[in-house]
N, C-alpha and C positions, 0 to 999 in steps of 0.2 A: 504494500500500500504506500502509495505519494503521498508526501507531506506538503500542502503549500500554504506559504504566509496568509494569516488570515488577513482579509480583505479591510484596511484601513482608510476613512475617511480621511485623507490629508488636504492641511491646506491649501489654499486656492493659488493657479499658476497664472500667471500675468499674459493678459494675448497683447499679438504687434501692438495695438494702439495705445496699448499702458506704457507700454516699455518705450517704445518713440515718443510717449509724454514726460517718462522720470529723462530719458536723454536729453530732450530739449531743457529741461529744466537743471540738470545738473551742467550740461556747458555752455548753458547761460552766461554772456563774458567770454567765456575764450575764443571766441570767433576768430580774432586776430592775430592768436599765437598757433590757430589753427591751420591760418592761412598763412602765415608763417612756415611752419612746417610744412605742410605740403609745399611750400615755393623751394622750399631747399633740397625736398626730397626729389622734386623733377631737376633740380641742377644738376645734382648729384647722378641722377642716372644719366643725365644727354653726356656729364664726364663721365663716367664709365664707357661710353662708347668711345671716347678717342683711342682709347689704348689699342683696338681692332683695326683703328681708321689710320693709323700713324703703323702699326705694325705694316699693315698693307702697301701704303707707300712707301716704307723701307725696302719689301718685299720684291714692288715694281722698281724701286730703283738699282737694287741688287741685279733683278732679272736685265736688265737693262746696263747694266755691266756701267755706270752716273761715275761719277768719282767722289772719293771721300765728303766731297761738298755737296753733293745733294742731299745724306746724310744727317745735316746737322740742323738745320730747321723742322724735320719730323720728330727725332730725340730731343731737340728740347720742348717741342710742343709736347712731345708722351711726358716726360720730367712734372712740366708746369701739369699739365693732366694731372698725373699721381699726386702730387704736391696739394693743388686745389681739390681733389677729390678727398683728400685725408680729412681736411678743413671740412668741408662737407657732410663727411662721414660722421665727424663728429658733431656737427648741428642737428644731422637727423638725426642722428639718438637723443639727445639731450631735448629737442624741442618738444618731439612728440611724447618722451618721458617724463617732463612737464606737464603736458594736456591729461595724458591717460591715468599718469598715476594721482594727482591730486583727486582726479574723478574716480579711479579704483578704492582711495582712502576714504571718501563720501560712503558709495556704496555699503560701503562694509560698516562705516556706522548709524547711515542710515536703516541699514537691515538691523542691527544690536539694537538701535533703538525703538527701531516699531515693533522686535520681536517682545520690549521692554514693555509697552505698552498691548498689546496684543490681547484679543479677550480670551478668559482662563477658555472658554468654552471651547473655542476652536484651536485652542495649543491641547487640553485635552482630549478632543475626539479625533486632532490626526497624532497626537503621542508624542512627547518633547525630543523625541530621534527625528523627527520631520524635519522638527525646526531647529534641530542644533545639528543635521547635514546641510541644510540651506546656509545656516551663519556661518559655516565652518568650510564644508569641501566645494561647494557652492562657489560662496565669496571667493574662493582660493582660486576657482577655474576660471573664474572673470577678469581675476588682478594677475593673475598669469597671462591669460589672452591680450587683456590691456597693456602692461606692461612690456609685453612682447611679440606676441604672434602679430598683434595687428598693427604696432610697426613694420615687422618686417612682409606683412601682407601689402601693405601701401605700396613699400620701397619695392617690391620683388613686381606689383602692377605697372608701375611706372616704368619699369624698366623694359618690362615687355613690352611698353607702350613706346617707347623711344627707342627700344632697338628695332622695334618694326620701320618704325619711320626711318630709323640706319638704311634699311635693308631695302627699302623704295627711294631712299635719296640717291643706292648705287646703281639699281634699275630697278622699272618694278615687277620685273619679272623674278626678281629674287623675293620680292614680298610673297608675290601671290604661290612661290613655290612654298615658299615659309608657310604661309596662310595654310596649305593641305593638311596642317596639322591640327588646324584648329578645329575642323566637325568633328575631330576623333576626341580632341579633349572636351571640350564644348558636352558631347554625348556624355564623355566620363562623369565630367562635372554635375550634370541634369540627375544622371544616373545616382553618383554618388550622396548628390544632395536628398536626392527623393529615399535615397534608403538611410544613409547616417542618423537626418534627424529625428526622425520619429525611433531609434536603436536610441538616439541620447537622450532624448526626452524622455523614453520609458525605463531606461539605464539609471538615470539621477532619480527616477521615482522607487524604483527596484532600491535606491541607495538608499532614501529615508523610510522603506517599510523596513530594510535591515538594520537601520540605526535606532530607531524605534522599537523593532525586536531584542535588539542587544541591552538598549536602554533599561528594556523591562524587566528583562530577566536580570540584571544587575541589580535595578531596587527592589524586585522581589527575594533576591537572593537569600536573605536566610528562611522566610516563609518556604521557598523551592526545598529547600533542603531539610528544614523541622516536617515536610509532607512527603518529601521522598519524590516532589517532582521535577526533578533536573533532568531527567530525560527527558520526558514530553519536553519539557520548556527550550529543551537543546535542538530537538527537532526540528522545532519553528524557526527557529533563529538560523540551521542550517538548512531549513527551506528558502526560507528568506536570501542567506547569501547564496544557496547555488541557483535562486533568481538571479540574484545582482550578476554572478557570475555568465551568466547565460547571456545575457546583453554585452556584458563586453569581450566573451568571445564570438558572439554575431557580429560586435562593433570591427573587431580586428580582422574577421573575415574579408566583410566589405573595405576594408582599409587596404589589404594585400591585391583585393584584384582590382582597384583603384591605380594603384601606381604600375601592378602590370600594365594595366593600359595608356596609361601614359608614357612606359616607352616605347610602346607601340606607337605613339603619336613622334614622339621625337624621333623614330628611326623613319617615319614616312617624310618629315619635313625634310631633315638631314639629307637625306637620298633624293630628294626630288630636287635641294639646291645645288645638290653638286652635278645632278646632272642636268639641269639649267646654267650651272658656270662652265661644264663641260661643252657647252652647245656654242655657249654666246662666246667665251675666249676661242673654241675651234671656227668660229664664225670669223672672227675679229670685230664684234663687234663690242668686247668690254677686254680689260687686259686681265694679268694673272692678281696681282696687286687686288684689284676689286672684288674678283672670284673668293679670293684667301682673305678678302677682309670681311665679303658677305657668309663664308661658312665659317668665320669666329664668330659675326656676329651671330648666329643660329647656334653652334655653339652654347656661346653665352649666356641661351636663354634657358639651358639645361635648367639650371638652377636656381634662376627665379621664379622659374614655370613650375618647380617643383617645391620652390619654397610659399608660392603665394598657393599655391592648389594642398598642399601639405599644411599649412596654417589654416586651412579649410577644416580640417580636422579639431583643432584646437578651439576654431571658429565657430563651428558645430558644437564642441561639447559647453563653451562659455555663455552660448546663447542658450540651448537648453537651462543651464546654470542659470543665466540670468532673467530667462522669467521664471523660473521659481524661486529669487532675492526678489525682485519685483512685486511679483504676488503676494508676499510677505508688507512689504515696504507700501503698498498702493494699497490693501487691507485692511493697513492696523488702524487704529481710531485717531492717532496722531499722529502721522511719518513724521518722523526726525526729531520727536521729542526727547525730551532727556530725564530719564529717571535712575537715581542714584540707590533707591533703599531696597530694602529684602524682599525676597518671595515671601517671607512674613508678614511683612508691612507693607501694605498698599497704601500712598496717600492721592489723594485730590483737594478738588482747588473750588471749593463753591462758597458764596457769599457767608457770614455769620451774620448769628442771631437769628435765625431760620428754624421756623418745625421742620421735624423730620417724616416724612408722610408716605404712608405704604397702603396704597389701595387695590383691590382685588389680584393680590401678585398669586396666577401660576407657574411654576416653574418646573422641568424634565427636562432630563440630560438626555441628547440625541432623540432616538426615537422609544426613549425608555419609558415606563410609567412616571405618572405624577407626583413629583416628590411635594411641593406645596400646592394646596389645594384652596385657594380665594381668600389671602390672609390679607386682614385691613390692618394696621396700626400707626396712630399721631405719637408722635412723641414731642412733648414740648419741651423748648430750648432748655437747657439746664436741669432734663428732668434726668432721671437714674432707669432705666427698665430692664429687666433679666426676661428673658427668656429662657424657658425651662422644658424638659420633656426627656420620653426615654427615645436610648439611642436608639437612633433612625430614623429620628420624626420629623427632620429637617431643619432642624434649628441651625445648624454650620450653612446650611444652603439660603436660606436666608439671612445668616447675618455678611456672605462674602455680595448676597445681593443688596444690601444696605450698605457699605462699602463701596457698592458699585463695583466691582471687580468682574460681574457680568452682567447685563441685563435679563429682565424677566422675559418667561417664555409668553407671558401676559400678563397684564395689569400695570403697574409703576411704583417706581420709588422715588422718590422726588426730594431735591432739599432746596426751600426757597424759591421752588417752584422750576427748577430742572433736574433732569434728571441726571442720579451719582453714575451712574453708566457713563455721564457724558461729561460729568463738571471736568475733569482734566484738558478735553480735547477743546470745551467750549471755553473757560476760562484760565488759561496756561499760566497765564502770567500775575494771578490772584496769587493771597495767601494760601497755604496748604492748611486743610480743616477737617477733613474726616481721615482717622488714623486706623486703620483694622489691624488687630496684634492677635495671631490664631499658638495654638500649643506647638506648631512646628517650627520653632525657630532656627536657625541660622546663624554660625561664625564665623565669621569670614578669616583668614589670617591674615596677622597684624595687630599693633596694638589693643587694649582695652579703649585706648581714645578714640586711636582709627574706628575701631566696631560703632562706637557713639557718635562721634562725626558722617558716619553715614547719611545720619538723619539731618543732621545742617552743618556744610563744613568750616560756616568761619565762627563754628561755637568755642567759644574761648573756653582756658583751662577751669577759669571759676564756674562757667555753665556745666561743664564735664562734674563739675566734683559737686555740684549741687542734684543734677538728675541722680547720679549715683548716691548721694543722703535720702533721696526722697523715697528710692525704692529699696534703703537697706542696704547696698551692697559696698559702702565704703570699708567696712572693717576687713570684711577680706580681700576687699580691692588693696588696700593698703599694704595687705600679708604677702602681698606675689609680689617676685624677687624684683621688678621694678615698679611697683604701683600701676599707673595708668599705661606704662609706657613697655609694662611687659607684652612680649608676645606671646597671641593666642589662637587660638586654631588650630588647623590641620600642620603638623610640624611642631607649633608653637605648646605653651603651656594648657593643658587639658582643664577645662572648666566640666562643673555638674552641670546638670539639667535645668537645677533650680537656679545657678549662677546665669546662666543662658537667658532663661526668662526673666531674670532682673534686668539683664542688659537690653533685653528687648523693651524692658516695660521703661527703660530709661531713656532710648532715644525716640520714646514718643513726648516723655517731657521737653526733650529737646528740639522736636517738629512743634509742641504747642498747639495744639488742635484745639476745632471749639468743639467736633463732635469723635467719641472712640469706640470703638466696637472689639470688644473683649470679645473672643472666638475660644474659651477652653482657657484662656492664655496661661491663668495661674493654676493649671491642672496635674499638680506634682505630687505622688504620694507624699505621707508622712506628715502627721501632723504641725511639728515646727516647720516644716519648710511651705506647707500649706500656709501656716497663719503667718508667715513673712510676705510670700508671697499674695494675700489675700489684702495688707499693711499695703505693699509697694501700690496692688492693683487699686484700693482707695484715693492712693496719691495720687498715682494718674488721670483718675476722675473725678477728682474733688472740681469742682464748681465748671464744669463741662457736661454738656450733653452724652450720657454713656448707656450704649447699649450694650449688655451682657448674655452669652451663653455664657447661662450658670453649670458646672459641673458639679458642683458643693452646695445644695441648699442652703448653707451661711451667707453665699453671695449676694443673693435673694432677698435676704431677711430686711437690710436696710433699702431694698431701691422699694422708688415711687408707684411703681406700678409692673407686676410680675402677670406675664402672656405665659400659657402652657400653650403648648403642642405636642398633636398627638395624631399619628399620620397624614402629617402635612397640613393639617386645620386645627385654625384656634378654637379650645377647647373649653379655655376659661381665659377670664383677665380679671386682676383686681389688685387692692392694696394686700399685700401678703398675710396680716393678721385678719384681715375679713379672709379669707380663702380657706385661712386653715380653719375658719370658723364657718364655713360654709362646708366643708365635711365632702367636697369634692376631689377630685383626679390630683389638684395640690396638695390638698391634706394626706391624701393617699402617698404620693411620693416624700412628703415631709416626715412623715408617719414610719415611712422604712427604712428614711434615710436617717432618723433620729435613731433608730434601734439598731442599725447599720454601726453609729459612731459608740453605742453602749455597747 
């Protein structure tokens, strides 16, 4: 039995008209340095043809038995050739390495950054290997192509283009012999374009269902292995790559009888100019000099005919690449935005002093069932509210859509009368106000400050040491071998769980929000690291609008007004001492979770 990858909905791929939209806009301005480059790169080729054109009349004046003095005016014109071609040589690199690579370095943070913004929904139904092949092998095959194939595609056209014009300035019967070659590549080319790109387009797609594969079974990895399924999960993942694989030895197929054929064309051109110089010198009607200048020049063209038709290659798979960066980039809800903080923290940008207002929101993932089911809730500015329920009742689905992190599959969530889905994109350049801090936090490596400066970088030392009092964690911040400035992380000095979420709950004092959306955040076993954590989470919400998934009915006990959920519908809402005194689905859970803690 066949294994094959299973079928993933991946993000959206950019067609011509997107992609000719981010162009125009990204070399916007460089027109000049454009046209620049191209002037230096057609100089550069019509010098290259002297060194043919000067050999030949060396050639005729040797055959012509001249004296040393005929000699010396074609040698110094080849000299001054080679001399101003070097000069040359090196403007076309450098101009068009100007144009491409500043536009390669766009690219690639343009894609990081709308991937940064990107909605969770569509990063998870095509799976974070989608979009970390896009950012990564992707970008690479663009800034590769840019930076090189498609100079030397230019230079290698050009030259084909001005050595033909060589070859009809000596007669043009030398062009049109040369020309025989061209239905044969001509065919190649058609040929080879109609098969490569649809091999590269489904090749780069073949690439992110295997990076996605790989991705998964790495963060499933120890679940795989506490269930014993690392074989099945290996399967897929070796379906998926002997996919990938399969594309790119269809790709190299096509690639091999590609350049078969093209010396098939070069040896029809070849042959048909020499025996058109064979005809017209046994004629008299051209000498030996022009014969031996017109088959260098044909020659000559070996290699840019195979360098611009072989960067076709390159050409092919960068374009593939680039509408699926494109797709990414013309997608996200803000291209080119710039966000600095964690997959923890989400922040946005909507006016204060604002209710927070959630009317008839359904929500489902893909084509799954209903996870919320017509939940209304006002939260007024400065009020406290928990959210409470057993797990799976959607309470995390709804507070990343209160965050705005995605939009609802219906209904709305709104602050101030727009929607959090959209406050980033619509107002970029506002204060940042809704902060969401969920239980999976994030350390990045680097200092205890760097981790805190994430959240705003020109927070001075006295704001660092002030978030870290508010949530507690000054005395052992204090203890590690350099205080703020020790390193932490991956390499660095290993922090707990509960040290983790203080840090987190610290650089939202340091973003200042007027609205926070606790997600689990202080959800750490153990009673002291709970009631620290439960301290810091107060601080963070003290005279702020705070929405809470309560995990700990204690969290509960002080807010303003506690919503249950209970298969995706509110089930109750009230002040929490009327609730338990109402002898409902609250009291019921306050009820187990009290005998729970005795």
């Amino acid at each position: 039995m066949t294994n094959t990858p299973t079928t993933t909905r991946l993000l959206p791929v950019a067609n011509s008209r997107q992609i000719r939209t981010y162009l125009r806009g990204t070399l916007r301005g460089w027109w000049p340095l454009l046209a620049a480059a191209v002037a230096t790169l057609v100089l550069h080729s019509a010098l290259n043809l002297a060194g043919p054109a000067m050999i030949g009349r060396i050639t005729q004046a040797v055959v012509d038995r001249r004296g040393p003095g005929a000699l010396t005016v074609p040698v110094l014109l080849l000299a001054a050739a080679v001399t101003t071609a070097a000069v040359t040589g090196w403007a076309a690199t450098v101009l068009p390495a100007r144009l491409v690579l500043p536009a390669a370095g766009r690219l690639r943070e343009d894609a990081v950054a709308a991937a940064m913004v990107l909605p969770v929904d569509a990063v998870e139904a095509g799976g974070t290997g989608d979009l970390v092949s896009r950012v990564s092998g992707d970008v690479e095959r663009v800034s590769a192509a840019a930076s090189g194939a498609l100079g030397d595609f230019a230079a290698a056209t050009l030259t084909i283009a001005t050595t033909l014009l060589g070859l009809a300035a000596l007669d043009w019967r030398f062009a049109v012999a040369g020309l025989l070659a061209v239905p044969i590549q001509l065919h190649t080319l058609r040929w080879y374009l109609r098969t490569s790109g649809p091999l590269y387009a489904a090749g780069r797609t073949a690439d992110g269902r295997r990076a996605a594969a790989l991705l998964g079974a790495f963060g499933a990895l120890p679940t795989l292995r506490a269930l014993r399924l690392g074989a099945s999960r290996r399967a897929l993942v070796e379906a998926a790559s002997a996919e990938s694989m399969t594309y790119e030895f269809r790709a190299t197929r096509a690639a091999t009888r590609f350049y078969g054929r093209l010396n098939a064309a070069e040896f029809t051109g070849l042959s048909a100019i020499l025996l058109v110089a064979y005809a017209l010198v046994h004629s008299g009607t051209t000498d030996v000099g022009s014969a031996t200048t017109a088959a260098l020049f044909f020659v000559g063209l070996f290699d840019p005919v195979n360098t611009a038709l072989g960067t076709f290659d390159s050409v092919q798979q960068a374009s593939a690449g680039l509408a699926r960066v494109v797709g990414v980039i013309m997608n996200a809800p803000s291209p080119g935005g710039r966000h600095a903080e964690s997959s923890a923290m989400e922040t946005f940008s909507p006016p204060t002093g604002q209710a927070l207002t959630v009317s008839g929101v359904r929500h489902r993932y893909g084509n799954g069932p209903e996870v919320l089911r017509g939940v209304d809730l006002e939260v007024v500015a400065g009020h406290r509210v928990a959210i409470v329920g057993r797990t799976g009742s959607g309470k995390s689905t709804l507070a990343t859509l209160i965050a705005g992190l995605r939009p609802p599959y219906e209904g709305s969530v709104v602050l101030g009368g727009t929607a959090t889905s959209t406050l980033a994109v619509s107002r970029p350049n506002s204060a940042r106000s809704i902060a969401l801090v969920t239980q999976e936090h994030h350390l990045f490596l680097g200092t205890v400050a760097d981790n805190l400066r994430l959240a705003r970088r020109e927070a001075s030392a006295r704001d660092v040491d002030a978030a870290l009092a508010a949530v507690g964690a000054t005395h052992w911040v204090e203890a590690l071998p350099r205080g703020v400035d020790t390193v932490v992380g991956s390499g660095g000095t290993d922090l707990t769980a509960r040290q983790i979420q203080q840090l987190a709950l610290a650089r939202v004092l340091l973003i200042d929000p007027d609205v926070v959306v606790l997600d689990e955040a202080t959800a750490e076993a153990g009673s002291d690291a709970a009631r620290t954590l439960d301290r810091a989470a107060r601080a963070v919400t003290e005279g702020r609008t705070a929405v809470l998934v309560a995990h700990r009915l204690s969290q509960a006990a002080d807010a303003d007004l506690v919503m249950v959920i209970d298969d995706g519908r509110v089930v109750e809402r009230g002040r929490p001492d009327d609730l338990i005194a109402a002898g409902g689905e609250y009291a019921t859970l306050w009820n187990s979770w009290s005998r729970g803690r005795r």
